[in-house]
Backbone as a ProteinNet text record, in pm:
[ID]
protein_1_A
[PRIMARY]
XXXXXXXXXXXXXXXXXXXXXXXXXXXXXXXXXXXXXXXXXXXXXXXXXXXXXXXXXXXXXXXXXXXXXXXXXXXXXXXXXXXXXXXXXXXXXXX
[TERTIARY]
-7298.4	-7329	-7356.5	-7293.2	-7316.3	-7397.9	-7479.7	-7546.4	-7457	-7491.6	-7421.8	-7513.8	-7485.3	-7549.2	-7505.4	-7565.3	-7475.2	-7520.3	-7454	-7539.1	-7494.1	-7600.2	-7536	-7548.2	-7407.1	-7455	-7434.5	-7478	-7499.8	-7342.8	-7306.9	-7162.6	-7158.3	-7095.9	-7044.8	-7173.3	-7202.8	-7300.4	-7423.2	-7489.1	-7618.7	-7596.5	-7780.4	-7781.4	-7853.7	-7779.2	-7834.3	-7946.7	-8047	-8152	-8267.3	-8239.8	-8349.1	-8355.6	-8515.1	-8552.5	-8479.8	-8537.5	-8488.8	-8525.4	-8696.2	-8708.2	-8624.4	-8579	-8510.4	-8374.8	-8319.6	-8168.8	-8185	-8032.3	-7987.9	-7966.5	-8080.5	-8099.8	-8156.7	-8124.8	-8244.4	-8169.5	-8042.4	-7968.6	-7944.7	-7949	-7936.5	-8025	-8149.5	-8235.7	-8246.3	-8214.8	-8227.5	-8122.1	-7984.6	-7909.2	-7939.2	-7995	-8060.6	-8167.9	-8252.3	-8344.7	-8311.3	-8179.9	-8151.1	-8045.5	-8016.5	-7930.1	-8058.8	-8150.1	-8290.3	-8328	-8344.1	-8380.4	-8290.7	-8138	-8035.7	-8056	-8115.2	-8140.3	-8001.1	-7935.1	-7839.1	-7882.9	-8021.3	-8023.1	-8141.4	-8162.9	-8276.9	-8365.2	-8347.6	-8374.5	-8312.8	-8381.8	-8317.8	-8458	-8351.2	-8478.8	-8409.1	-8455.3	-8406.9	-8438.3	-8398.9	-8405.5	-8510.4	-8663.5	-8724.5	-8688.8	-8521.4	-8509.5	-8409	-8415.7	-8308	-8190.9	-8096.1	-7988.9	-7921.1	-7981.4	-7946.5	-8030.4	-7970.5	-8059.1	-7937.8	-8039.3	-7962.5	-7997.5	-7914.9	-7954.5	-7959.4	-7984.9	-7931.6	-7909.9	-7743.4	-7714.2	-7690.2	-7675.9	-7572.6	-7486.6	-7324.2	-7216.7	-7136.3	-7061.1	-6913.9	-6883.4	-6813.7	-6731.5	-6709.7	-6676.9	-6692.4	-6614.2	-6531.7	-6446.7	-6542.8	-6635.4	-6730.3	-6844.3	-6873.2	-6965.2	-6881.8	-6816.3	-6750	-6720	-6684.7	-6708.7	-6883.6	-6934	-7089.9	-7127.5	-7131.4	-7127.9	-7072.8	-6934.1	-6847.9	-6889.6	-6959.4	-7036.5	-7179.9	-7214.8	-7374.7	-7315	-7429.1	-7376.7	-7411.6	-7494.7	-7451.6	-7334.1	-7275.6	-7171.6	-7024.1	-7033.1	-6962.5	-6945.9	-7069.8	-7074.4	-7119.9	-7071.8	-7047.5	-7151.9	-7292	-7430.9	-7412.4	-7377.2	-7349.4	-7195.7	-7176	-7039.2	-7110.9	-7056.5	-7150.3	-7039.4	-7083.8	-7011.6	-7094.6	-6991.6	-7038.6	-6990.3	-7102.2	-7106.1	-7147.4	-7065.9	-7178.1	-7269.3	-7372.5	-7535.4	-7567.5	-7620.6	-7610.8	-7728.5	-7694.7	-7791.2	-7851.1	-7857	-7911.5	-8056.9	-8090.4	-8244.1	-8276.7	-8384.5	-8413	-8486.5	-8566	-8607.8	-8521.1	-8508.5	-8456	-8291.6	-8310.7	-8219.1	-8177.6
5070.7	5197.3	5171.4	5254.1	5274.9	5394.3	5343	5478.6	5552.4	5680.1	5787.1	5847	5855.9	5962	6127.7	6192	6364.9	6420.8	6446.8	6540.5	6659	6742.4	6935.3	6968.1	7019	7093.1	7233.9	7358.6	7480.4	7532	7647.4	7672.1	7821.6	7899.2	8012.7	8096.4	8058.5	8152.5	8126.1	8040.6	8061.7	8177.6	8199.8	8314.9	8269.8	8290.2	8241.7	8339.1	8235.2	8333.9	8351	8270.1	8281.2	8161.1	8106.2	7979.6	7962.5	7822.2	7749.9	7852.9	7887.8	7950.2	8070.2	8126	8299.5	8246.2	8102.3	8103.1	8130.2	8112.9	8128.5	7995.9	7922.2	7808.6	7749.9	7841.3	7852.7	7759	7792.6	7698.7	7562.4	7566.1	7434.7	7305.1	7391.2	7319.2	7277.5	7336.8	7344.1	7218.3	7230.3	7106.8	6974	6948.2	6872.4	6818.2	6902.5	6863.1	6808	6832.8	6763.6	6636.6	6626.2	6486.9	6396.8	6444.4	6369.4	6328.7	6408	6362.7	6265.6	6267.4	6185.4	6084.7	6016.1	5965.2	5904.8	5994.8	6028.8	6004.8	6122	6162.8	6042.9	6004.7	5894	5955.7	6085.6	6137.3	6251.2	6333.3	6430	6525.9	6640.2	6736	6784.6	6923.9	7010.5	6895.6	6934.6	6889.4	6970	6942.9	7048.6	7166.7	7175	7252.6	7344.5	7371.3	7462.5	7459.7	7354.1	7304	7208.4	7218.3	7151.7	7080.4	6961.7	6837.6	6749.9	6629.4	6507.7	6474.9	6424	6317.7	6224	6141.6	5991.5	5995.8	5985.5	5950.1	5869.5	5822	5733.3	5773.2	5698.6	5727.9	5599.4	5603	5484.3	5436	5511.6	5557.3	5663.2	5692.8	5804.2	5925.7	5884.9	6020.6	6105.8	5976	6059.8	6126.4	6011.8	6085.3	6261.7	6240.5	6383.9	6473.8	6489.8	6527.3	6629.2	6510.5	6559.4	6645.7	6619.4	6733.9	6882.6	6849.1	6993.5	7068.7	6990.5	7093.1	7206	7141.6	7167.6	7338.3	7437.1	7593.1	7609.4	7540.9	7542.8	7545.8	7403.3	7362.3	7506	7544.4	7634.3	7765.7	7757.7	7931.9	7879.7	7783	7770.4	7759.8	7762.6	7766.6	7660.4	7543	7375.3	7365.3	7253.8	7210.7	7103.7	6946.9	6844.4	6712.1	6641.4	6487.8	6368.2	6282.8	6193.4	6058.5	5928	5830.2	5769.2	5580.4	5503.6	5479.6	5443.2	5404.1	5246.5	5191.6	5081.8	5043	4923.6	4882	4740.2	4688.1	4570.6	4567.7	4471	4378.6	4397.2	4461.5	4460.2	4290.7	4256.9	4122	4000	3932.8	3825.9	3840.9	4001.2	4006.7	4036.2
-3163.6	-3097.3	-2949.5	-2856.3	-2739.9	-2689	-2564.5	-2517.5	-2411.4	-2397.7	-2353.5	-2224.4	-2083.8	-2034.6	-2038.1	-2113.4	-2068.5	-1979.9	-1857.3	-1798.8	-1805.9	-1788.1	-1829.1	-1702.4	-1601.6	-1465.5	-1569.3	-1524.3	-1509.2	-1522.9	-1602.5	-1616.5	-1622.8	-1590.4	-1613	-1667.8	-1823.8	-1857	-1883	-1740.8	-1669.8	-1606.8	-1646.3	-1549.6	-1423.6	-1326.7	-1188	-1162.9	-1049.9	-992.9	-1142.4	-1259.3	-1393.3	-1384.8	-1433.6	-1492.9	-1652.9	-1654.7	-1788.5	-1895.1	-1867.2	-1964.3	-2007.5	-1907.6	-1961.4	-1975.9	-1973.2	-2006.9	-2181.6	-2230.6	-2360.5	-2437.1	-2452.3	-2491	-2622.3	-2732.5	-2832.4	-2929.7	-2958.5	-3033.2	-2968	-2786.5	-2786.7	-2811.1	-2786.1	-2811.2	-2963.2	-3113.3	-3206.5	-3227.5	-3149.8	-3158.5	-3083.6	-3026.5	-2982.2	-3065.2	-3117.2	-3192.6	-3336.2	-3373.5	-3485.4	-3467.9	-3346.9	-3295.1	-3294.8	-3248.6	-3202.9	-3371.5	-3484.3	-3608.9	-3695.6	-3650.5	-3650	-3616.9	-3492.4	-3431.2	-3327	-3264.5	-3209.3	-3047.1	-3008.8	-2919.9	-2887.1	-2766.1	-2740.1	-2653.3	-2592.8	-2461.6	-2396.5	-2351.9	-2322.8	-2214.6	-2163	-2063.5	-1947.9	-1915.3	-1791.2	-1674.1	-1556	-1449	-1413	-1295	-1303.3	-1164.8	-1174.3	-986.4	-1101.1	-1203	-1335.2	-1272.1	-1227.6	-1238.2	-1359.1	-1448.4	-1566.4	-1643.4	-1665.3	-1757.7	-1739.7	-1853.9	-1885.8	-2039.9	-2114.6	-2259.5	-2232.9	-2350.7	-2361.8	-2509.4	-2553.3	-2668.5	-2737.7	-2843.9	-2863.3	-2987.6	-2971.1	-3044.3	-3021.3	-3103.7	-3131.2	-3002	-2934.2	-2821	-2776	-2616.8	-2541.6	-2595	-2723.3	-2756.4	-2876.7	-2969.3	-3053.7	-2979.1	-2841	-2777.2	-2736.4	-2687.3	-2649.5	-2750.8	-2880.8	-2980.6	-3010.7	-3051.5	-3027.7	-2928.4	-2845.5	-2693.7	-2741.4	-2747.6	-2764.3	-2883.1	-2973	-3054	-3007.9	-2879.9	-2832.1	-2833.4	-2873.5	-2884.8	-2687.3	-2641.9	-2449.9	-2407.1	-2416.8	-2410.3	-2449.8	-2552.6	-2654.3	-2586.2	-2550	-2488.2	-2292.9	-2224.6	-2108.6	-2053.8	-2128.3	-2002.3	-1906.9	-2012.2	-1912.4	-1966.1	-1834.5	-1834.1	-1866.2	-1943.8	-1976.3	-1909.8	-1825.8	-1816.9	-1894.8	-1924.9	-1992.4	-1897.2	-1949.2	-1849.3	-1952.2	-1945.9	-2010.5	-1980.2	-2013.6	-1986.8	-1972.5	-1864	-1889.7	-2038.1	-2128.6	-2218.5	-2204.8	-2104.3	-2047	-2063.9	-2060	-2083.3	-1941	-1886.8	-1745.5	-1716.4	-1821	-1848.9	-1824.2	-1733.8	-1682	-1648.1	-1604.9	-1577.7	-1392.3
[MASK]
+++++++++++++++++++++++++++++++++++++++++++++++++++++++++++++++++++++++++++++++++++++++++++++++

């Protein structure tokens, strides 16, 4: 397993000019929260300027990672557009 960075910029159906809280986020969070019980998700959270967020996942490779994503109901219904990046997984320790 590899880790994943996602980041979510803001897509179409944000509503601009609203915080995190008043977006349409109820399912995403619900999907998230069960990648997280999966143990899928390692990390995750808005940015605090409501331009998005970031995860940290992990999956096979960047095509299951992308998979996973395109299921997020955000993603689905355009709130975020999501890029994906590998993550480095290095030992910061003697390194």
């Amino acid at each position: 397993m590899r880790t994943y960075a996602v980041i979510y910029d803001v897509g179409r159906g944000w509503k601009m000019g609203k915080p995190i809280e008043e977006q349409a986020l109820e399912d995403h969070y619900q999907f998230l929260q069960y990648l997280f019980q999966q143990g899928i998700l390692i990390e995750g959270g808005p940015y605090l300027d409501d331009s998005g967020g970031l995860a940290l996942i992990r999956a096979e490779d960047i095509d299951a990672a992308w998979e996973l994503v395109e299921q997020d109901p955000a993603v689905i219904n355009e709130v975020f557009v999501p890029e994906i990046h590998p993550w480095f997984q290095g030992n910061w320790e003697g390194q």
